[in-house]
NUKOLMAR-841238 format. One line per field, with one value per atom (N, C-alpha, C, O, CB): residue in one letter; x, y, z. Coordinates in pm, whole numbers, always signed. Atoms other than C-alpha are relative to their C-alpha. Glycine has a CB too. Example, Ala and Ser with C-alpha at 12.3 -4.5 7.8 and 13.67 -1.06 7.14 Angstrom:
REM NUKOLMAR-841238
residu	(a	a	a	a	a	s	s	s	s	s)
xx	(+89	+1230	+90	+194	-99	-82	+1367	-77	-26	+41)
yy	(-119	-450	+120	+118	+3	-119	-106	+109	+220	+46)
zz	(+0	+780	+0	+66	+125	-6	+714	+73	+90	-142)
REM end
This chain:
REM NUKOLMAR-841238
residu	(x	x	x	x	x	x	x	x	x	x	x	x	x	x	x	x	x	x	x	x	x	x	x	x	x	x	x	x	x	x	x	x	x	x	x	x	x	x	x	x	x	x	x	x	x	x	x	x	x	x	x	x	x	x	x	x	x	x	x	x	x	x	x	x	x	x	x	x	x	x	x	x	x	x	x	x	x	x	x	x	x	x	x	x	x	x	x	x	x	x	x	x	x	x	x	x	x	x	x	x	x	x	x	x	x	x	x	x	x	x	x	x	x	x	x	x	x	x	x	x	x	x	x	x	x	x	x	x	x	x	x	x	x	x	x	x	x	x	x	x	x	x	x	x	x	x	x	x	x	x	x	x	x	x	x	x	x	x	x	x	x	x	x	x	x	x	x	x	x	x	x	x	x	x	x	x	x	x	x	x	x	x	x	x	x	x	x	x	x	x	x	x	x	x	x	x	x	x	x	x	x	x	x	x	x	x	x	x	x	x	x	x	x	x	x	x	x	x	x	x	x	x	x	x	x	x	x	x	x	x	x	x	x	x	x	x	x	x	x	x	x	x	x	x	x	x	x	x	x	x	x	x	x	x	x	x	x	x	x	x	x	x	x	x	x	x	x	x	x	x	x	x	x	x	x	x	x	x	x	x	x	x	x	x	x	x	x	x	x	x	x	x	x	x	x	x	x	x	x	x	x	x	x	x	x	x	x	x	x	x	x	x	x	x	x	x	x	x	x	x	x	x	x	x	x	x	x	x	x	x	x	x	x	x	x	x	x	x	x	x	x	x	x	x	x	x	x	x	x	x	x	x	x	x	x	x	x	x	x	x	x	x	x	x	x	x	x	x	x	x	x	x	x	x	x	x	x	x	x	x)
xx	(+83	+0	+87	+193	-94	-67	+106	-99	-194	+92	+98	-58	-5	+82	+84	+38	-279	-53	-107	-136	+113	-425	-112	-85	+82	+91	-742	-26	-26	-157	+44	-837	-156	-190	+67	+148	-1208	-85	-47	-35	+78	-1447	+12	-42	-221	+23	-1379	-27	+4	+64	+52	-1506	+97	+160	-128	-118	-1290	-65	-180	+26	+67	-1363	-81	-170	+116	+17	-1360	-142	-243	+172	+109	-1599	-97	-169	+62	+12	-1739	-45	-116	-49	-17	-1704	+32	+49	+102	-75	-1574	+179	+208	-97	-158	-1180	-10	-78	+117	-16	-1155	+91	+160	-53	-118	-909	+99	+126	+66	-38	-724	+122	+151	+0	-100	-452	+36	+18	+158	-14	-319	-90	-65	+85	+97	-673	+7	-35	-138	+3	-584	+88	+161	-109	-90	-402	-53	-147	+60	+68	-442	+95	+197	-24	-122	-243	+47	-19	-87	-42	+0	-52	-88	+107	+8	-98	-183	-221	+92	+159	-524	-19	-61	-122	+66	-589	-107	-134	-106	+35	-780	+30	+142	+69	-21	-820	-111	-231	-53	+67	-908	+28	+68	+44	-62	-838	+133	+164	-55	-103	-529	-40	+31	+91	+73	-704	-83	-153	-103	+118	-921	+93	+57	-155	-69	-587	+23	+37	+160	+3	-567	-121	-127	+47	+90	-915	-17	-113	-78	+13	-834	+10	+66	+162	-11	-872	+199	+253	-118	-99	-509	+3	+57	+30	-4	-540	-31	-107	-78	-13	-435	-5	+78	+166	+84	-619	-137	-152	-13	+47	-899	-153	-200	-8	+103	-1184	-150	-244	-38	+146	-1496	-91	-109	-131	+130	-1766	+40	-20	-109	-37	-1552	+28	+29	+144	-17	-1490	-135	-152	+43	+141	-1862	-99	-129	-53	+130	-2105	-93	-112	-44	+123	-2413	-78	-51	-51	+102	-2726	-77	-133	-82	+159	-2991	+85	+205	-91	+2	-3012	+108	+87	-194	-80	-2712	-23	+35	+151	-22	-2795	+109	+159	-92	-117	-2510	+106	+145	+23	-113	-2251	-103	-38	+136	+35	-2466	-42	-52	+117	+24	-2557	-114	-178	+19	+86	-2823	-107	-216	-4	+55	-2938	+35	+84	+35	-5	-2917	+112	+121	-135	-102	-2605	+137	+247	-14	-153	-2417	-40	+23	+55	-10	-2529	-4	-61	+191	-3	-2448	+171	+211	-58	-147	-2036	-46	-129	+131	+33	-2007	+186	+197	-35)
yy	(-119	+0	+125	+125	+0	-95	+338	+149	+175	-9	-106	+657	+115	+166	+89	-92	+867	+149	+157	-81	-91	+1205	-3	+22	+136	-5	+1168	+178	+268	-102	-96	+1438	+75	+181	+6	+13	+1394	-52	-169	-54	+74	+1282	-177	-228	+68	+138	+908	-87	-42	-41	+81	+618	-107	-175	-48	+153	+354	-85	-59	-65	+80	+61	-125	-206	-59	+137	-161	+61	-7	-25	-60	+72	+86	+142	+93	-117	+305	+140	+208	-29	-156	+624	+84	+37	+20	-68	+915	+42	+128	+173	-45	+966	+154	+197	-25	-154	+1341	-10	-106	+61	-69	+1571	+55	-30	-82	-16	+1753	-50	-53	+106	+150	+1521	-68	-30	+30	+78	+1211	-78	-123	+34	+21	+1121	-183	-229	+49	+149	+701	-11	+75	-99	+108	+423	-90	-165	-74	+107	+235	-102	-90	+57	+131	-87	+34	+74	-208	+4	-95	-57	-7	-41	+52	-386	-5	+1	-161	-19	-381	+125	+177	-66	-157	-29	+13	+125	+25	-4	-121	+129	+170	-113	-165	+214	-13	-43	+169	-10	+246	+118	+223	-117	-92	+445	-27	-121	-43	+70	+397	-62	-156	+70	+81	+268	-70	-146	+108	+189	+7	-83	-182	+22	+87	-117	-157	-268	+86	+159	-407	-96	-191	+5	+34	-477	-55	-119	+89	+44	-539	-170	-231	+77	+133	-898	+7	+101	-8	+32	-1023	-28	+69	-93	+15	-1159	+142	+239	-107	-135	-939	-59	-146	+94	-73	-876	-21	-142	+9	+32	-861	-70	-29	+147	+59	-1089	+103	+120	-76	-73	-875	+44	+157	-179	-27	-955	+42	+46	-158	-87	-799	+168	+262	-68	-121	-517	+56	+129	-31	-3	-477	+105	+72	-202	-96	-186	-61	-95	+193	+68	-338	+134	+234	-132	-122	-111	+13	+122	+11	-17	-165	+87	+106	-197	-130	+90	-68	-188	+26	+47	+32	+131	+230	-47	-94	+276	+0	+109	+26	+57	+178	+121	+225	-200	-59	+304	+133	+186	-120	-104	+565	-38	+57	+94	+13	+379	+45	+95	-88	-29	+465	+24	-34	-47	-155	+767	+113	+129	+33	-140	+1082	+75	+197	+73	-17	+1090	-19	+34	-106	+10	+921	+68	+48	-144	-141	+1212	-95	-204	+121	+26	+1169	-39	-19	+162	+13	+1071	-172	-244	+66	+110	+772	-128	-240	+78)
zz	(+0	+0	+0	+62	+121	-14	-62	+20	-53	-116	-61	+103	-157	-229	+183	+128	-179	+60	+170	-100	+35	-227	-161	-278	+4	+115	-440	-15	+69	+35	+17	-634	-29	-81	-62	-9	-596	+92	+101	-84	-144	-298	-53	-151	+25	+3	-263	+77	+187	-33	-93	-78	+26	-55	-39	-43	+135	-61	-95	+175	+86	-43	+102	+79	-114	-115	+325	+81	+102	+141	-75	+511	-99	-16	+115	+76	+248	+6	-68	-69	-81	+450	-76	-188	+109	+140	+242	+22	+106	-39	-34	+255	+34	-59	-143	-59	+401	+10	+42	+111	-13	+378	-122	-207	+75	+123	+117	-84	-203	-2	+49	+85	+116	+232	-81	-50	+192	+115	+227	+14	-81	+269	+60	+167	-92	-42	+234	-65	-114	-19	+59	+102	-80	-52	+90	+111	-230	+0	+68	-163	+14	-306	-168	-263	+23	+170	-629	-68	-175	-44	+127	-777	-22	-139	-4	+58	-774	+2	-102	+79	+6	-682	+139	+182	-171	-142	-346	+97	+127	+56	-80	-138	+124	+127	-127	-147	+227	+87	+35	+85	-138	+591	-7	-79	+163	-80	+711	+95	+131	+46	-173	+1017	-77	-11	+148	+70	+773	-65	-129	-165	+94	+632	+93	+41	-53	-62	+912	+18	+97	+135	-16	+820	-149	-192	+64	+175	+428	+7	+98	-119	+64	+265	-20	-77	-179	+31	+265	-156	-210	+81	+107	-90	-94	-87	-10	+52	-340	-176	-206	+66	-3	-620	+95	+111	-118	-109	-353	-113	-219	+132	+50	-439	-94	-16	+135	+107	-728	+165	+212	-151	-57	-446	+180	+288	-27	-130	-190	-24	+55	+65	+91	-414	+14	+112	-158	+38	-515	+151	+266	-19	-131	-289	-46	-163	+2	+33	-232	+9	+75	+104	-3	-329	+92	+98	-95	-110	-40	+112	+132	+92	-132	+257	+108	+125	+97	-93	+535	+81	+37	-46	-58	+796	+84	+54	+48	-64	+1015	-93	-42	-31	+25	+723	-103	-193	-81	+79	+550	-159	-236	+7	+99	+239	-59	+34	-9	+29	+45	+61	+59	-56	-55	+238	-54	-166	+130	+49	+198	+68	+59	+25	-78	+422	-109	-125	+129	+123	+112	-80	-184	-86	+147	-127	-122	-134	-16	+155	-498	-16	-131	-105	+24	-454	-16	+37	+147	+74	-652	+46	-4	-210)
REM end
């Protein structure tokens, strides 16, 4: 893993919270592209590229992490 600044609102991929901050909001991996917290990286799938249906946001309502509410907006 190597610590990123995105240049657009993005979502951890483990929690899907929004990365904050104007740089060096997370950490992606070199070889898939996997992007998290730093504090969700001891929570990543060891296997690397990380499994599709671990990859994959599910669409139904998660109030817990803010999914499809009105809490996760329109950031994609």
């Amino acid at each position: 893993f190597i610590v990123k600044s995105f240049n657009s609102p993005y979502k951890c991929n483990l929690c899907t919270s929004l990365l904050v901050g104007l740089q060096r909001q997370g950490i992606t991996c070199e070889v898939c592209g996997y992007s998290c917290h730093i504090a969700c990286m001891d929570k990543v799938p060891k296997q690397c590229p990380v499994p599709p249906e671990l990859m994959s946001r599910p669409y139904e309502v998660d109030v817990d992490r803010g999914q499809g509410t009105a809490y996760d907006g329109f950031v994609r």
